[in-house]
N, C-alpha and C positions, 0 to 999 in steps of 0.2 A: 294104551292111550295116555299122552299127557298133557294136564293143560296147565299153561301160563295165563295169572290174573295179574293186570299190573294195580296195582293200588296208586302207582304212582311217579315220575320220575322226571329229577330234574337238577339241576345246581345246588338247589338250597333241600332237598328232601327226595329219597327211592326206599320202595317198599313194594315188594312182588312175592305174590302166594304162585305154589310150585304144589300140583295136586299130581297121583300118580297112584290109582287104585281105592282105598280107604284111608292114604297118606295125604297131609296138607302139613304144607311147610311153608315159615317166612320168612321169607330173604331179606333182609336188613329192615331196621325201624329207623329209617329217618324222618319219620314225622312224631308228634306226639303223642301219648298214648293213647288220650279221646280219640284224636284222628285218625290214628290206626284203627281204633276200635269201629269210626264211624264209618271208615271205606270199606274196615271188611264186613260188614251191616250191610252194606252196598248192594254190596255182592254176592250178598245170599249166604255169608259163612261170621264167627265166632271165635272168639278166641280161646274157647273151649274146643274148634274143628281142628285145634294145630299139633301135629306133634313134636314138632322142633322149632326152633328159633335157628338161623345161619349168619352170620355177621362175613361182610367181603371184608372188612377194613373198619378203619378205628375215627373215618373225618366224619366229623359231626350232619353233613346232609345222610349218613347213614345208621347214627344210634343214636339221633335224637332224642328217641322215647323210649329207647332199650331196658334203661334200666327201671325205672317205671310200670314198663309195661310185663317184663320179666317178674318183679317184686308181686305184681298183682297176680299174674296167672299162672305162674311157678311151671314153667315150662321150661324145660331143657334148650340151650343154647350151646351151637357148635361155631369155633371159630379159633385161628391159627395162635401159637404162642405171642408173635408178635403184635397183633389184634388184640389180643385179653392185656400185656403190658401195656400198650398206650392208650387203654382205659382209664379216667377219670372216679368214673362210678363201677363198683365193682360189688355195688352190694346189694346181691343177688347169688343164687345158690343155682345148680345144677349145669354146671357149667365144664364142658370139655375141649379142650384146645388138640386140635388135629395140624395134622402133616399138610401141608400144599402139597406132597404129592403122593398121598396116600387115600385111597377110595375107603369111606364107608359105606354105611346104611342107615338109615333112616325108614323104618315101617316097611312098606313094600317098595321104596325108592333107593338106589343105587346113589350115590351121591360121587361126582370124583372135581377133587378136588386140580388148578393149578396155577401157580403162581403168577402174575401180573405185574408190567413196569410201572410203578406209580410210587406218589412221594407219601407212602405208609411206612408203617412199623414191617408186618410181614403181609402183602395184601395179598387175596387170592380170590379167584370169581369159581364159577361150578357150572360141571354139566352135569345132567339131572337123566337116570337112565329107569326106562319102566317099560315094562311089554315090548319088548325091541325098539322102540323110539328114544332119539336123546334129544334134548334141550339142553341148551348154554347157554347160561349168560356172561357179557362181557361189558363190562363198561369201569371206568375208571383205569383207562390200558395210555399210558403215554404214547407208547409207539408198537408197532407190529414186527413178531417176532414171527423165525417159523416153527416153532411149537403152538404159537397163539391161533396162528393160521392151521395149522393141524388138529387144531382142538374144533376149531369152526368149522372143518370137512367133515367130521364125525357127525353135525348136529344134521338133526330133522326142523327144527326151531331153533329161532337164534333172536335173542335181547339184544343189541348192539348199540356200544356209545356210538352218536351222531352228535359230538357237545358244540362244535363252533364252527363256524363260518372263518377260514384267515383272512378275508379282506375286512370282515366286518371285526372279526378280533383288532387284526391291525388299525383298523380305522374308529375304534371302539371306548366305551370311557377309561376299560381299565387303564392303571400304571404301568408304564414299563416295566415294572418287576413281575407284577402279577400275570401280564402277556407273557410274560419267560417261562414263569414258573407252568402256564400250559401246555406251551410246546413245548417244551426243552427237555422232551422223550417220556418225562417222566409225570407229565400232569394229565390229557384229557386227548381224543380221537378228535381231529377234524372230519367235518363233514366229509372232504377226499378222500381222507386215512380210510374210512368207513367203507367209502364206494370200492377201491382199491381193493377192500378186504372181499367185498361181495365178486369183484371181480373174478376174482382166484378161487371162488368156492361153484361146487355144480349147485345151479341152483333148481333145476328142474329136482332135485332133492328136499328144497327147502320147503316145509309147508307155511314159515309164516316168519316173515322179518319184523322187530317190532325196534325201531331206533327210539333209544330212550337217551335218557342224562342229558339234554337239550338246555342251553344256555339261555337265560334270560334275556341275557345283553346283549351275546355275541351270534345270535342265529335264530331262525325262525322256523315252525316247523313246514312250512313251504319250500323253504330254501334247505331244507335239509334231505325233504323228499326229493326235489328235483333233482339234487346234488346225485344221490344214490340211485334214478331212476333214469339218469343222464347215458347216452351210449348204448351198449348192448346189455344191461341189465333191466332183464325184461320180468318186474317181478308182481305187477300190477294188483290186483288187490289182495296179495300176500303181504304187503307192504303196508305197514301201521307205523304213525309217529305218535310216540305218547307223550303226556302230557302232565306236568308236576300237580295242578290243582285239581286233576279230577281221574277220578278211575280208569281204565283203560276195557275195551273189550277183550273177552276173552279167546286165548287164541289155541289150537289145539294139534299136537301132533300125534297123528293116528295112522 
């Protein structure tokens, strides 16, 4: 069995514990280190429950409170060469930089890593493997690939960017440059992109869709639900949209 906690996911902050046996893992700090502390209080666990730190990538809505929170609870953090150079704060200890396309381990968790289009240093997302169930998450993907799409056939659970709406993008306060910098392959999943992807996966497989990294500005989680639950994806209360200020329920693939 595995289960996904979201602590949280959004534009400006994501942070999700990845449990699998006596293992607990946390997938990126982008909130601060109280806040981290206080969601996972939340939710029944400690930062004393974790055995690893994971970092996707190196933009600030994901190691906000990295280093901070690393310094205080001297935990081991895994994340790609490219990731640890476009670190800012580096001072912190226990730190091992892995392959995008090399699987380790973590405690009683599988970890495999691979690489992702986005405008990082070397960004990479993970599936998460325990008792024959995989989990993946994915978000921070510009555009879909079919390795990406390959990686989402594997899962039993699936995190998935649901970051914007294009008309409301289009129609939206950003600047034009910063509207580029989303689509333009290499910055965030459209609501479509997303449905598109769920398309092409069996989903009588999937125990539980959870669309995270949702835009303030440019999307709603209404309209991101409808978006992906539009047509023949029939995935009814499999289907969670999370949410940046407040925890998420827990979702589990068994």
């Amino acid at each position: 069995m595995l289960r996904l906690i979201p602590l949280g996911s959004g534009s400006k902050g994501n942070a999700t514990l990845i449990r699998g046996g006596d293992t607990l893992i946390l997938v990126d700090c982008g909130f601060s280190m109280r806040e981290i502390e206080s969601r996972m209080a939340e939710v029944g666990h400690s930062p004393q429950d974790l055995s690893a730190v994971l970092v996707t990538h190196e933009h600030s809505d994901h190691i906000k409170g990295l280093g901070p929170f690393l310094r205080r609870h001297r935990l081991p953090v895994y994340l790609s060469h490219g990731s640890w150079h476009g670190l800012k704060d580096k001072r912190f200890e226990g730190v091992t930089c892995i392959s995008p396309h090399q699987n380790f381990n973590v405690g009683d968790v599988q970890i495999e890593p691979f690489p992702v289009p986005h405008d990082a240093r070397e960004p990479c997302q993970f599936k998460f493997v325990h008792g024959g169930r995989r989990v993946g998450i994915m978000t921070d993907i510009g555009h879909l690939t079919p390795h990406l799409v390959a990686c989402a056939q594997a899962c039993d659970g699936l995190l998935l960017e649901s970051n914007h709406d294009t008309q409301m993008l289009r129609d939206g306060p950003y600047p034009w440059a910063l509207q580029e910098r989303i689509r333009n392959g290499y910055g965030h999943l459209s609501n479509d992109a997303a449905a598109a992807l769920l398309g092409r996966l069996e989903l009588e497989k999937l125990q539980f869709v959870a669309l995270g990294h949702l835009s303030e500005s440019n999307n709603t989680p209404h309209t991101a639900r409808d978006t992906c639950l539009n047509g023949e994806l029939n995935l009814g209360e499999r289907l969670a949209v999370l949410q940046q200020h407040a925890v998420g329920r827990e979702m589990l693939a068994e």
